[in-house]
Z-matrix of the N, CA and C atoms (Angstrom, degrees):
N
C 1 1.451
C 2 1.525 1 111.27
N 3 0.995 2 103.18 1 -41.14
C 4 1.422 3 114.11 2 173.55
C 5 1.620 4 111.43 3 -36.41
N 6 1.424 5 101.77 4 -87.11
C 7 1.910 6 110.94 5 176.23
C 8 0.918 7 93.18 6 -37.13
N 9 1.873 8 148.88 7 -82.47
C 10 1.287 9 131.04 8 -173.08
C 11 1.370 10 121.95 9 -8.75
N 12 1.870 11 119.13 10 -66.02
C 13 1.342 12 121.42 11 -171.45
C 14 1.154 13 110.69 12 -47.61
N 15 1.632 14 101.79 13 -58.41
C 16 1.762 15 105.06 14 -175.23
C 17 1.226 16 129.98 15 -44.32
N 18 1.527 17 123.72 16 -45.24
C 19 1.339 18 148.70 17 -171.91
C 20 1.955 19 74.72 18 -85.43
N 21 0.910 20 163.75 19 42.95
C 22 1.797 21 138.97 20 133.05
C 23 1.591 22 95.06 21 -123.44
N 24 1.378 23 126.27 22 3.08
C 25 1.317 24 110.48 23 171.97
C 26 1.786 25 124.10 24 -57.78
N 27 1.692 26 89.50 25 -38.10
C 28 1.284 27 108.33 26 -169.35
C 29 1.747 28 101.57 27 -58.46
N 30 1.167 29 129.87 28 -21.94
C 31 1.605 30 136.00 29 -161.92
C 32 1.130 31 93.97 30 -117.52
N 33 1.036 32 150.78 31 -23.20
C 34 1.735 33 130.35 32 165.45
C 35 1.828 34 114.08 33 -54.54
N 36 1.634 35 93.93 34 144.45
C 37 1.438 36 80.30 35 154.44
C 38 1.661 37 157.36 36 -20.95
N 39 0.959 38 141.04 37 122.46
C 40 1.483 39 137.10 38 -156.29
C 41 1.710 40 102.22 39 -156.05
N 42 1.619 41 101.80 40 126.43
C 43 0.902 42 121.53 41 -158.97
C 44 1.371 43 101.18 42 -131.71
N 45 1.688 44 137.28 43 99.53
C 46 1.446 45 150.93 44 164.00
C 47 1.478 46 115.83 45 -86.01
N 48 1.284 47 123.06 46 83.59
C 49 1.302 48 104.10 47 -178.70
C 50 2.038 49 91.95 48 -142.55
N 51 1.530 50 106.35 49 110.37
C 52 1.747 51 97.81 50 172.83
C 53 1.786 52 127.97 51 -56.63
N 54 1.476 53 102.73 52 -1.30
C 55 1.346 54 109.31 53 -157.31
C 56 1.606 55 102.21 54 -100.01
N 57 1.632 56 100.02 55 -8.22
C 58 1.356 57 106.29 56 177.99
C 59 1.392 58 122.39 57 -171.45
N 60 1.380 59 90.96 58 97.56
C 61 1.442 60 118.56 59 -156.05
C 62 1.803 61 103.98 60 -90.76
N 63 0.944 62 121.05 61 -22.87
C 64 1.621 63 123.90 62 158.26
C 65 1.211 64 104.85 63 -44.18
N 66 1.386 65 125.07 64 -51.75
C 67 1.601 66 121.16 65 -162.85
C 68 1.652 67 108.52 66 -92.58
N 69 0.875 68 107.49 67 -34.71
C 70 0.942 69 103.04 68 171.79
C 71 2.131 70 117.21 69 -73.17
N 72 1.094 71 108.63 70 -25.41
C 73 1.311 72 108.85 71 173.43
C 74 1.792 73 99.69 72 -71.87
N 75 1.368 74 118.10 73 -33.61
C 76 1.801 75 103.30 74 -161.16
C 77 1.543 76 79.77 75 -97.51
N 78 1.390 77 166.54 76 -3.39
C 79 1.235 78 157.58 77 155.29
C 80 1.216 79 109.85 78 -52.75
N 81 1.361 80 114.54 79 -79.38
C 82 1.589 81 143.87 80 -169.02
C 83 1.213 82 111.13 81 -74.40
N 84 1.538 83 134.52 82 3.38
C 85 1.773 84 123.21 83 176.28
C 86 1.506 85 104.48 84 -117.94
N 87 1.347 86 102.68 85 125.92
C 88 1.489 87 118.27 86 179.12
C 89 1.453 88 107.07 87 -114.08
N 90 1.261 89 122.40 88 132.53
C 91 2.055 90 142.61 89 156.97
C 92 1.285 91 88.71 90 -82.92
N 93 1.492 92 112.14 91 129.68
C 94 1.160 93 121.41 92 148.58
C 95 1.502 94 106.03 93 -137.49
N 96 1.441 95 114.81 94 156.79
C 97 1.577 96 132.92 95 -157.43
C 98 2.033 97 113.68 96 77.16
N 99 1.565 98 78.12 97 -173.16
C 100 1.309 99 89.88 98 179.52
C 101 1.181 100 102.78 99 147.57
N 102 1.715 101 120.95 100 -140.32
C 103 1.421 102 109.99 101 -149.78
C 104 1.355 103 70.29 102 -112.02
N 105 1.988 104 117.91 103 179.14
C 106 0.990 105 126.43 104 -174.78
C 107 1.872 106 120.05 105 58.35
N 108 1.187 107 105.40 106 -11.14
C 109 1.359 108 101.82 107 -164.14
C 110 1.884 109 105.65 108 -77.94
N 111 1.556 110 122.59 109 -162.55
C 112 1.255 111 109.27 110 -167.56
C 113 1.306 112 112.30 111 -126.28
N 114 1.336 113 107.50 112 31.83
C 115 1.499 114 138.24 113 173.80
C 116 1.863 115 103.39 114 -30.35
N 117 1.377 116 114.22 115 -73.48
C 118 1.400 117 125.86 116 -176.78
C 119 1.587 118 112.76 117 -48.69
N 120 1.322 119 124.82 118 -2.16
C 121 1.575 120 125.70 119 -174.02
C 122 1.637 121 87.17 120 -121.92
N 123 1.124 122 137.70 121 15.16
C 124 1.243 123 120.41 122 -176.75
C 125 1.888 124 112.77 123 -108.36
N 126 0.940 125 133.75 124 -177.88
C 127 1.549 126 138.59 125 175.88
C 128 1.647 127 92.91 126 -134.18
N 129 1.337 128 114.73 127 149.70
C 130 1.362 129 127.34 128 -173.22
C 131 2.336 130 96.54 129 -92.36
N 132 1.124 131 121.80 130 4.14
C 133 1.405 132 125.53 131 145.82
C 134 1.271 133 132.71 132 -91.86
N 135 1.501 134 101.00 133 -12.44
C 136 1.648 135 106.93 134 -178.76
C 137 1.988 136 91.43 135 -94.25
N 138 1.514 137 123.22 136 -15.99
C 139 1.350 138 89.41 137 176.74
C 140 1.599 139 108.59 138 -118.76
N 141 1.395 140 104.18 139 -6.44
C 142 1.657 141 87.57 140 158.00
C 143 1.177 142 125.28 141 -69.41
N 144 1.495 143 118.62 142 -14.88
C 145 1.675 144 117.42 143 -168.65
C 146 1.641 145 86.69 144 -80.63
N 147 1.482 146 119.25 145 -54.83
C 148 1.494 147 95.88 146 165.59
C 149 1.319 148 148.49 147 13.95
N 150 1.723 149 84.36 148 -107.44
C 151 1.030 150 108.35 149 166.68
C 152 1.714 151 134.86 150 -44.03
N 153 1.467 152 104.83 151 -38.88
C 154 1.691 153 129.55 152 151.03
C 155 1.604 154 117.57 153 -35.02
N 156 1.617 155 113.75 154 -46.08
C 157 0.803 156 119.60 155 -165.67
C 158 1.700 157 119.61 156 -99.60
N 159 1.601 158 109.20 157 -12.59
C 160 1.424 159 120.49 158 152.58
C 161 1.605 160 122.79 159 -74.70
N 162 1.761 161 94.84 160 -49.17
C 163 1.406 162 84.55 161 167.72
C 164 1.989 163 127.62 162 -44.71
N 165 1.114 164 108.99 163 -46.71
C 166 1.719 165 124.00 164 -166.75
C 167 1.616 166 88.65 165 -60.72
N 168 1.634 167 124.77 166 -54.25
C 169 1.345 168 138.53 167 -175.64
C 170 1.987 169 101.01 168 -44.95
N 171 1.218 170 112.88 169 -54.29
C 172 0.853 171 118.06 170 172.65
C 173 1.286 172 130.37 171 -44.06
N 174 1.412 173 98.79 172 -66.61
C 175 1.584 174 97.12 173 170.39
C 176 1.602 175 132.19 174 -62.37
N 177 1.250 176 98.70 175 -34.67
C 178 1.686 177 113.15 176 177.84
C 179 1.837 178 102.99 177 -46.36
N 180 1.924 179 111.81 178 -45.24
C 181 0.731 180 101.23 179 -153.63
C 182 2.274 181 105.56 180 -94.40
N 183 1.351 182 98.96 181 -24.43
C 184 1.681 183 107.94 182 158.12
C 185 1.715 184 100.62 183 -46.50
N 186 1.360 185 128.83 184 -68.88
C 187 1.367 186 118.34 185 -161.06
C 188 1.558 187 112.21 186 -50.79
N 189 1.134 188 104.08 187 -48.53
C 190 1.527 189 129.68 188 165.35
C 191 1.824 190 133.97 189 -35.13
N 192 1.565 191 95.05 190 -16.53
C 193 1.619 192 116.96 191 -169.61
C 194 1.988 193 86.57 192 -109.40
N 195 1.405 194 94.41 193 -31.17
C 196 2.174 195 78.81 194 174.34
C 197 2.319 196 87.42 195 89.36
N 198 1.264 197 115.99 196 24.28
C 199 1.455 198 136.50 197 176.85
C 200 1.390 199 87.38 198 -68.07
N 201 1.796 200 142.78 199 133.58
C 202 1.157 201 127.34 200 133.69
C 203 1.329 202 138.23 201 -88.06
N 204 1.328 203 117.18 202 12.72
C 205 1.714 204 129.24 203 -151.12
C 206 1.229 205 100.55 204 -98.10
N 207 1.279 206 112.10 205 176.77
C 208 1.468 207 135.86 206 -178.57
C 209 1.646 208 89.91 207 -86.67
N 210 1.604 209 135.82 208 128.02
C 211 1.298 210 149.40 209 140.20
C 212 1.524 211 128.84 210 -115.85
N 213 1.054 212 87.99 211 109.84
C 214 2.341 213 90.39 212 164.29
C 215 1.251 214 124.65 213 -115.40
N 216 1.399 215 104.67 214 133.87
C 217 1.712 216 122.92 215 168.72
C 218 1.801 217 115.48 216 -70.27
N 219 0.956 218 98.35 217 111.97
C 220 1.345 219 95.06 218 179.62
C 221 1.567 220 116.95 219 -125.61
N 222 1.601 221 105.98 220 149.72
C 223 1.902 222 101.00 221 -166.62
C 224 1.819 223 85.56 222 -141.81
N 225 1.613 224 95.06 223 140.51
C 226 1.578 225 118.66 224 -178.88
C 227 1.080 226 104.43 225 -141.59
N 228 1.407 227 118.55 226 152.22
C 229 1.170 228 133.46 227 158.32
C 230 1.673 229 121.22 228 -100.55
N 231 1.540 230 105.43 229 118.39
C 232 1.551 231 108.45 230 178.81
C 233 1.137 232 84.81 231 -109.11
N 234 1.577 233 79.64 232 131.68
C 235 1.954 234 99.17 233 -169.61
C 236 1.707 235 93.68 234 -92.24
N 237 1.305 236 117.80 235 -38.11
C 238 1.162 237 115.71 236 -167.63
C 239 1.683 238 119.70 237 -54.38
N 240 1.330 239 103.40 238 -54.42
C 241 1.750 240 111.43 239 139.63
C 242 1.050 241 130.06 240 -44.04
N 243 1.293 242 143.44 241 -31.29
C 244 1.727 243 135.36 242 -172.10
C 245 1.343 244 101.08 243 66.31
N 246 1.360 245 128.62 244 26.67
C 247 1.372 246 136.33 245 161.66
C 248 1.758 247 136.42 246 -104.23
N 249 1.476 248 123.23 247 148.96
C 250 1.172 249 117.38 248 -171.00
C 251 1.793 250 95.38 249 -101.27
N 252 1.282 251 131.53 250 116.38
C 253 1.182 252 115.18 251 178.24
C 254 1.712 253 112.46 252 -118.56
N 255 1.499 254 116.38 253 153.75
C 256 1.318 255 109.49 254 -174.51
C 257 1.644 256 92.51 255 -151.68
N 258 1.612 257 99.42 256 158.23
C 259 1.127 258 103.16 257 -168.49
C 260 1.573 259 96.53 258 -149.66
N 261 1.347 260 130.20 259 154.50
C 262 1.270 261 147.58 260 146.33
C 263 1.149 262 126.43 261 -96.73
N 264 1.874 263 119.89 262 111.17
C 265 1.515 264 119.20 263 161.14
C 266 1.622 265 127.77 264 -130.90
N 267 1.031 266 102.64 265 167.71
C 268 1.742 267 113.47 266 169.49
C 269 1.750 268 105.60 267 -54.26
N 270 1.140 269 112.90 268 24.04
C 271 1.636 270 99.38 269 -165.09
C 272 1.776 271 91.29 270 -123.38
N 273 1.853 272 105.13 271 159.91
C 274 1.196 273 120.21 272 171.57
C 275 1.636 274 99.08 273 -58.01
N 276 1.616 275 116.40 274 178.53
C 277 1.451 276 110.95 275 173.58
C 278 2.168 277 92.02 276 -104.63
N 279 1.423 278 118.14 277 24.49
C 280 1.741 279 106.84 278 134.59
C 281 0.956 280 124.39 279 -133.03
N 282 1.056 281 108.58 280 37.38
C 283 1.580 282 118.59 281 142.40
C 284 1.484 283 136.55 282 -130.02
N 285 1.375 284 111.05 283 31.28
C 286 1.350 285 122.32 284 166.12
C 287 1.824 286 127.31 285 -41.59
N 288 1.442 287 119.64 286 133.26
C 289 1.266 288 81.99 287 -168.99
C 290 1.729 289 122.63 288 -110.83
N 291 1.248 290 104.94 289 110.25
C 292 1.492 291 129.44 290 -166.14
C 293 1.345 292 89.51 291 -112.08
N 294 1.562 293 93.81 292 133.33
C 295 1.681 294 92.47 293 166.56
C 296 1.796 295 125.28 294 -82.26
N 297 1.226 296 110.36 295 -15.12
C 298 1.577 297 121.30 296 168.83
C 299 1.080 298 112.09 297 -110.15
N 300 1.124 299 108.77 298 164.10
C 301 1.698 300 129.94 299 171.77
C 302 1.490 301 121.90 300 -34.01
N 303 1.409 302 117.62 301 127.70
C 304 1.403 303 99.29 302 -179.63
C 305 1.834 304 96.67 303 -168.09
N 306 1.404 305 124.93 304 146.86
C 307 0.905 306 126.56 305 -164.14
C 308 1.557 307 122.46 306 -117.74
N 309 1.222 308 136.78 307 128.18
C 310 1.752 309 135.87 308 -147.96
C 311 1.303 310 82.86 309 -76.48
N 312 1.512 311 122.75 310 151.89
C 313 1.360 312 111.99 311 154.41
C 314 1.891 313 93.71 312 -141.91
N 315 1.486 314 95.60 313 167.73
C 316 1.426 315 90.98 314 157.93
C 317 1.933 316 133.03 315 -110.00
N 318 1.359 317 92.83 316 6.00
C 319 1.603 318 117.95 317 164.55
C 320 1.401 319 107.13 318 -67.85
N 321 1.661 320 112.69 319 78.74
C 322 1.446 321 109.80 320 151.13
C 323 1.978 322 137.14 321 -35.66
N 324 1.801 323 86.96 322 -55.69
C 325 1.133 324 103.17 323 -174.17
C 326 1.209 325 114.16 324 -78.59
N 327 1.815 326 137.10 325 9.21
C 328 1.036 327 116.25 326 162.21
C 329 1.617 328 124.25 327 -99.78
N 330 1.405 329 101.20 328 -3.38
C 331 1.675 330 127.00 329 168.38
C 332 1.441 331 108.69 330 -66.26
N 333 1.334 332 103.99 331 -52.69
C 334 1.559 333 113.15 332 -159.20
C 335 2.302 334 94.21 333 -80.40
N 336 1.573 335 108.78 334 -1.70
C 337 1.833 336 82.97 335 -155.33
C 338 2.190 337 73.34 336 -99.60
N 339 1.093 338 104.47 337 -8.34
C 340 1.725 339 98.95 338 174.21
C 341 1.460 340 110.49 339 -71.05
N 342 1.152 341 108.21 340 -33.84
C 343 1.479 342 109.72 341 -165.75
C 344 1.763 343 99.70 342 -81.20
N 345 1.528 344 115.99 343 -34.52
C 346 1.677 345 131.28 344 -172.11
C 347 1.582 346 100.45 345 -65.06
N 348 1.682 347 119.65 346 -39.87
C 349 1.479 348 122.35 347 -150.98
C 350 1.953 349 85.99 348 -119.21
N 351 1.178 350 127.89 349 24.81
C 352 1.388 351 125.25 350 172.96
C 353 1.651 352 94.27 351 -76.00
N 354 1.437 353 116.78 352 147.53
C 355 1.141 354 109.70 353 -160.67
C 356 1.874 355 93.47 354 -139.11
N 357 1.244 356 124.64 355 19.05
C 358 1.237 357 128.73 356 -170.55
C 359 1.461 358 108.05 357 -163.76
N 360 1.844 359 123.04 358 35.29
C 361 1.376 360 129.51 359 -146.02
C 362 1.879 361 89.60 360 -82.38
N 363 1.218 362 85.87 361 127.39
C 364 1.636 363 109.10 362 177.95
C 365 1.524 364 125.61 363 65.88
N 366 1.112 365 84.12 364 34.17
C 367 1.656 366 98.84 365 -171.66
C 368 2.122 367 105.07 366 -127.57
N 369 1.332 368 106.02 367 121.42
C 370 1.022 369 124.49 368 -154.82
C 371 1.693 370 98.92 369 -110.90
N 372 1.565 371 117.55 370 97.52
C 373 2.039 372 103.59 371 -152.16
C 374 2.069 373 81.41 372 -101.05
N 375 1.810 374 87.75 373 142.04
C 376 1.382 375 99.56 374 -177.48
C 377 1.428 376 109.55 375 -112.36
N 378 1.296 377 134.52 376 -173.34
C 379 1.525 378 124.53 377 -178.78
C 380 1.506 379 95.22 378 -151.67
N 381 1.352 380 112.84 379 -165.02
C 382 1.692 381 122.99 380 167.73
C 383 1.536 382 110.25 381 -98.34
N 384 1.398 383 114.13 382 8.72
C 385 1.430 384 136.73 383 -178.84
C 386 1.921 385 93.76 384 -56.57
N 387 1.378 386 97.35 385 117.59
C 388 2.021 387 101.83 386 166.41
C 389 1.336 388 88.61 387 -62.78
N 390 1.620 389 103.00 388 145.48
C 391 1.552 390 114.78 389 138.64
C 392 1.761 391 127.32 390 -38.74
N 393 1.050 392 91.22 391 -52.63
C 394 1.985 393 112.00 392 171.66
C 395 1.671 394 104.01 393 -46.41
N 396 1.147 395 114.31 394 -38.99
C 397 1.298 396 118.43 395 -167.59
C 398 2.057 397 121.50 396 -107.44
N 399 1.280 398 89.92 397 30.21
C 400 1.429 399 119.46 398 178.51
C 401 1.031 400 126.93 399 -126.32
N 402 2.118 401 120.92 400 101.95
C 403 1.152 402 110.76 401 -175.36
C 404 1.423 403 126.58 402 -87.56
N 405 1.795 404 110.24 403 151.24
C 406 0.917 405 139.06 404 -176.26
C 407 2.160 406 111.17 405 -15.02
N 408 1.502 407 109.89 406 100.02
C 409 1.467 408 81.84 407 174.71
C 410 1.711 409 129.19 408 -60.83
N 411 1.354 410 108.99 409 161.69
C 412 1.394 411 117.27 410 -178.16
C 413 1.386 412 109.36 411 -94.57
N 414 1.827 413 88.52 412 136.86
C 415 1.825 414 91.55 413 179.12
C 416 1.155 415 115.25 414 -87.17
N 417 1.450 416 118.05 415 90.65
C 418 1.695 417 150.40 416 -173.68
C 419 1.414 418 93.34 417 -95.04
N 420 2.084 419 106.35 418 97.11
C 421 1.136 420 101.15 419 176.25
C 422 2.099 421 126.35 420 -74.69
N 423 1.568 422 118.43 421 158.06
C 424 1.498 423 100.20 422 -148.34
C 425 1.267 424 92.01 423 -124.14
N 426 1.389 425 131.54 424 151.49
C 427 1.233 426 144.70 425 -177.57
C 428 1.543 427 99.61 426 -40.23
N 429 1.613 428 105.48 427 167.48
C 430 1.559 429 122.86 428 160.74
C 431 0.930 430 99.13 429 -173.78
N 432 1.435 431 120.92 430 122.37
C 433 1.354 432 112.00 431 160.74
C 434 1.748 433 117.95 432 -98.00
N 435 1.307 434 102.02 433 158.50
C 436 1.411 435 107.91 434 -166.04
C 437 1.689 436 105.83 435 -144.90
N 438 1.364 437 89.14 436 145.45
C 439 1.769 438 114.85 437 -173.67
C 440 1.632 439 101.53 438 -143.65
N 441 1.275 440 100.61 439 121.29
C 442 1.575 441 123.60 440 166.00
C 443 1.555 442 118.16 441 -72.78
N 444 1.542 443 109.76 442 100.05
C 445 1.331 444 95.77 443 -160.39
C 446 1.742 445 92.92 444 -117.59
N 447 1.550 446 134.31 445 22.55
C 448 1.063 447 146.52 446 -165.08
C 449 1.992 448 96.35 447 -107.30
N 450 1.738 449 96.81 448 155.35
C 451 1.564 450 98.47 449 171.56
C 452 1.403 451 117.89 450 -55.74
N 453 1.351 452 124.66 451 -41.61
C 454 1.695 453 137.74 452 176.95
C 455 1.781 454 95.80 453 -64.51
N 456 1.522 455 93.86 454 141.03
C 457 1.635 456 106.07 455 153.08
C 458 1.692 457 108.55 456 -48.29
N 459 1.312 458 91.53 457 170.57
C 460 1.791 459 111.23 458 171.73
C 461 1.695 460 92.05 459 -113.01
């Protein structure tokens, strides 16, 4: 089910516009996985080729709209979610907009083998731990991979 999702990203709605990047962020960002999902039957080549293969979908279909801008596909793993998420924007791949640290890469498959070997996907573990008594997380910048699927370079 999974590859399914990926492979229908390319056909959802898609929204390129620099002037408004809100909409285009709640248009263009997809969660995929979670619990129940069919993660454990998968190989981390069967979903980068995927993903490979939405990205290309993507672009075929941006050139295709007569779009002149710079666009990238980009796929992360929020571990904290147990989710694979990807998004399409009008933006370079450094300037994506994440509010923390995070680093472009072009290693699909090492994004996608965190999300394959997540071992607690969407599961958020709590304790009797105070808030008060919890240090500050570290801004541990996190993979992204990114593909320029716009007429302009990235």
């Amino acid at each position: 089910m999974l590859l399914t999702w990926i492979a229908e990203v390319a056909d959802e709605p898609l929204v390129l516009d620099p002037a408004d990047r809100p909409v285009e962020w709640e248009t263009n960002t997809w969660w995929l996985g979670g619990q129940g999902d069919d993660r454990q039957d998968l190989s981390v080549p069967e979903v980068v080729a995927a993903f490979e293969r939405t990205a290309e979908a993507l672009r075929l279909r941006i050139l295709g709209t007569g779009y002149a801008g710079v666009a990238t596909f980009y796929v992360w793993h929020d571990d904290r979610a147990g989710q694979l998420r990807c998004s399409t924007g009008s933006v370079a791949a450094d300037d994506l907009p994440f509010g923390g640290a995070y680093v472009p890469c072009d290693d699909l498959g090492a994004v996608v083998e965190g999300f394959l070997s997540d071992r607690n996907p969407g599961v958020v573990v709590c304790s009797d731990v105070e808030e008060e008594d919890l240090p500050e997380p570290e801004a541990v910048p996190f993979p992204v991979w990114v593909r320029g699927v716009g007429p302009v370079p990235r």
